[in-house]
C-alpha positions as CSV (number, residue, x, y, z in Angstrom):
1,X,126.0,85.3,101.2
2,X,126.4,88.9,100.0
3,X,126.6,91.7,102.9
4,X,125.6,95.7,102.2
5,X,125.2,98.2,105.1
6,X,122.1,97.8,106.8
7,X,119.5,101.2,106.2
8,X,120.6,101.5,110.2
9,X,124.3,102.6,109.5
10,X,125.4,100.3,111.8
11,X,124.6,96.5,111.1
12,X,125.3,94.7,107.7
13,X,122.5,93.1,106.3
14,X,122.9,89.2,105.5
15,X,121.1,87.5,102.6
16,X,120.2,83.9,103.4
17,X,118.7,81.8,100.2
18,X,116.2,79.3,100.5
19,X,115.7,76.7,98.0
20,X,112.0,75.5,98.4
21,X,108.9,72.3,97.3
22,X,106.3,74.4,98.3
23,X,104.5,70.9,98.8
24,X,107.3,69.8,101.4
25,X,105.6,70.7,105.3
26,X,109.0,70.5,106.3
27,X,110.4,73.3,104.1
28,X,107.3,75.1,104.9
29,X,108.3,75.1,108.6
30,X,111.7,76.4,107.5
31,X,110.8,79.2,105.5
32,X,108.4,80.4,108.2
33,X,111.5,80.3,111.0
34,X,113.3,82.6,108.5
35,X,110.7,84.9,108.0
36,X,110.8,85.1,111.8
37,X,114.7,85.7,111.5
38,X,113.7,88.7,109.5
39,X,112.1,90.6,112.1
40,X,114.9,90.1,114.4
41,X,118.1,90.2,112.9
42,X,119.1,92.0,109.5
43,X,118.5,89.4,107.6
44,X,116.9,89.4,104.1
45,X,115.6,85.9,102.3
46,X,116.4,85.3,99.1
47,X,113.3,82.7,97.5
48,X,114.4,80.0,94.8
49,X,112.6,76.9,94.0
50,X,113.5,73.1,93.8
51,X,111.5,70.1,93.2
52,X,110.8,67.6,95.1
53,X,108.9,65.8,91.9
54,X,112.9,66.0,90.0
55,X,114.7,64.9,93.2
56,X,112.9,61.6,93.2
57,X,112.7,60.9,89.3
58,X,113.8,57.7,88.6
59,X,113.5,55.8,93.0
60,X,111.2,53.2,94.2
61,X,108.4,54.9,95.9
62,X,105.7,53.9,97.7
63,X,102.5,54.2,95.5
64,X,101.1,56.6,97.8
65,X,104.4,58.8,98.7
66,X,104.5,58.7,94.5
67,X,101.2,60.4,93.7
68,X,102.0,63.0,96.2
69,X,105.4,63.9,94.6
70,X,103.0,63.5,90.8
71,X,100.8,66.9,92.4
72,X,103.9,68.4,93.4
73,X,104.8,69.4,90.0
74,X,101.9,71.6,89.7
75,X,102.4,74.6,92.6
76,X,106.2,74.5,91.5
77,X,105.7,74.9,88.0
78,X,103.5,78.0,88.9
79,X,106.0,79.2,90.6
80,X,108.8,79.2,88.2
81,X,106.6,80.5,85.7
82,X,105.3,83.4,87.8
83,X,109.4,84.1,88.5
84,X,109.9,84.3,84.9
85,X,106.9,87.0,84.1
86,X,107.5,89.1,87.3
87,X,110.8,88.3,88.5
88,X,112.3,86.2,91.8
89,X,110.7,88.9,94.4
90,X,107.4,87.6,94.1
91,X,108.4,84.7,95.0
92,X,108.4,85.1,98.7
93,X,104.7,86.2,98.5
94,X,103.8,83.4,96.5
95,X,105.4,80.2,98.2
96,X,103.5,82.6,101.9
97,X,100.3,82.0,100.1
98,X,100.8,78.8,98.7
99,X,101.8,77.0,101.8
100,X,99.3,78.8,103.7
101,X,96.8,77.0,102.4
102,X,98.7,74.0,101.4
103,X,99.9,73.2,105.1
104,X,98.0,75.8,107.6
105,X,94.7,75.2,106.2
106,X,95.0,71.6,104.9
107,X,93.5,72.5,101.5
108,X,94.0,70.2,98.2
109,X,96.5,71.0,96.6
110,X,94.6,71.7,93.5
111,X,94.4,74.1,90.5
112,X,91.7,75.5,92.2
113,X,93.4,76.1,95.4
114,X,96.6,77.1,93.1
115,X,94.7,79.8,91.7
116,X,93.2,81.4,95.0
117,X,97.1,81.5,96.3
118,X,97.3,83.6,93.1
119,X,94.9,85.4,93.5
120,X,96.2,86.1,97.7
121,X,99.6,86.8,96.3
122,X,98.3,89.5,94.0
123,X,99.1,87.4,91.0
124,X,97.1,86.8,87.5
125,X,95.0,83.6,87.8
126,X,96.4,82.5,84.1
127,X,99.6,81.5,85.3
128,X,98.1,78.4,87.0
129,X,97.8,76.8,83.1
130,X,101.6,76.5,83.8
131,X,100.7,73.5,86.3
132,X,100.3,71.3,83.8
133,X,102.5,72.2,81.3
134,X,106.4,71.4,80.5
135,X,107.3,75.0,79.1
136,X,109.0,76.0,82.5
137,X,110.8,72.5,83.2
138,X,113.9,73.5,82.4
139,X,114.1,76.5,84.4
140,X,112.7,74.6,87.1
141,X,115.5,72.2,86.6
142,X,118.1,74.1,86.1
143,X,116.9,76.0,90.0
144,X,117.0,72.4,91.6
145,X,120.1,71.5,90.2
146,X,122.0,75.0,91.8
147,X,121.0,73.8,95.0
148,X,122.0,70.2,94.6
149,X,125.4,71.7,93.4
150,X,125.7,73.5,96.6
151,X,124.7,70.7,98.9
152,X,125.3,67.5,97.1
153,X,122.8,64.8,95.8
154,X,122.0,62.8,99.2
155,X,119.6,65.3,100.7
156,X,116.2,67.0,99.8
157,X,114.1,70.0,100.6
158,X,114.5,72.5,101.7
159,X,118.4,73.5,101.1
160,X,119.5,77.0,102.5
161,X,122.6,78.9,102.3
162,X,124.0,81.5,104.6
163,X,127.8,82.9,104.9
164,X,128.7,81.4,101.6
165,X,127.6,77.6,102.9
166,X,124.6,76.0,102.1
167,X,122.7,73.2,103.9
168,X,120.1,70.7,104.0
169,X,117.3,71.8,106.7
170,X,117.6,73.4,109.5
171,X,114.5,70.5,110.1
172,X,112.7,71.5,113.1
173,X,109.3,72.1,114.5
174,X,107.3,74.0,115.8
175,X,108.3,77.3,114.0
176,X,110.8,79.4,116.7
177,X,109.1,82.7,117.1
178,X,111.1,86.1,117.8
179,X,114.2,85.5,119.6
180,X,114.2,81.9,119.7
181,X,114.6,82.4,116.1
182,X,117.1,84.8,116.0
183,X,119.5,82.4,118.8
184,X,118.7,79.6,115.8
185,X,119.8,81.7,113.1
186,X,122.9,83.0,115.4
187,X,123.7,79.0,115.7
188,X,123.4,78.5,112.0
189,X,125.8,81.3,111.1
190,X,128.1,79.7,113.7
191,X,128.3,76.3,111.9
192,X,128.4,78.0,108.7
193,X,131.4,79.9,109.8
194,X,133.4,76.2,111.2
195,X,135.6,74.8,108.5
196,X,134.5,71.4,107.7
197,X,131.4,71.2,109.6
198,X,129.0,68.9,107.5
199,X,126.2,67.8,109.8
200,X,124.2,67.2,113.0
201,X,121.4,65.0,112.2
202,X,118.9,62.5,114.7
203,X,115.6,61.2,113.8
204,X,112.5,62.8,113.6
205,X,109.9,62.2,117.0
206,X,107.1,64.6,115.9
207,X,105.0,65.5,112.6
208,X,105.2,68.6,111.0
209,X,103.3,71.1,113.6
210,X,102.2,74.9,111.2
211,X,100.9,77.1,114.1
């Protein structure tokens, strides 16, 4: 995490990365907590994509759990190849339109809806052909292998890293809204900051909940 005086004078701006599926709900309740982080604490998010569709090349899925991570190439590719024609800061806006319609509005997660998160991130409807094509895989694989460097090949999506330690999750729902997020970011700096932390972890009771 890189730290540059805050436009206040006063507070020291943090930079927390995000690695992100934007077919995963459970990233997509991540990212949302950090953008909630941003309005309360001088915090800025950094966006970078991994793959859900890489992470389990090769296991023994469950037919249906397979064709689900089959479409998640699509909305990642796009991604990746929108970050190589306009650069990484668009894609914050992208992954906000993408899973709002992905997970928020239930819609398919189609070229069709692909294109109108495009089109909502003020981005050309041609880069959707990237869905289905290879030419940004490497790229793509080389983003998902930075964050399994950081964090290790056991976990999945989303990975995040703050005070120059990176994790899997925070995994949580409902979203925590204004200071309940900023007290959860506080708590994730702390751990960040303990030598040798590694994990806190207990099984999930609840589905994904996106209001």
């Amino acid at each position: 995490m890189t730290q540059t005086p805050d436009s206040g004078g006063d507070q020291e701006t943090a930079y927390a990365d995000m690695w992100f599926d934007p077919a995963c709900p459970w990233a997509w309740i991540t990212s949302r907590w950090l953008v909630e982080v941003e309005k309360v604490r001088p915090v800025r998010v950094r966006w970078h994509v991994m793959s859900l569709g890489v992470l389990n090349e090769g296991r023994d899925l469950p037919e249906e759990y397979r064709e689900s991570i089959d479409r998640s190439w699509e909305a990642v590719r796009v991604c990746v190849a929108a970050e190589r024609r306009f650069g990484p800061e668009v894609l914050g806006g992208l992954y906000t339109a993408l899973g709002t319609r992905f997970h928020n509005n239930g819609e398919p997660r189609t070229a069709d809806t692909i294109r109108a998160a495009l089109a909502d991130a003020g981005l050309p409807g041609d880069l959707a052909e990237a869905g289905t094509a290879a030419e940004y895989d490497e790229a793509l694989r080389a983003s998902h292998a930075e964050a399994m460097k950081l964090v290790g090949e056991d976990v999945g999506t989303p990975v995040i890293q703050v005070a120059d330690t990176a994790f899997f999750g925070p995994v949580l729902t409902p979203v925590p809204r204004g200071e309940d997020a900023g007290k959860l970011w506080d708590g994730v700096l702390l751990v960040a900051g303990t030598d040798g932390f590694f994990e806190l972890k207990r099984t999930r009771t609840r589905a994904p909940v996106f209001d």
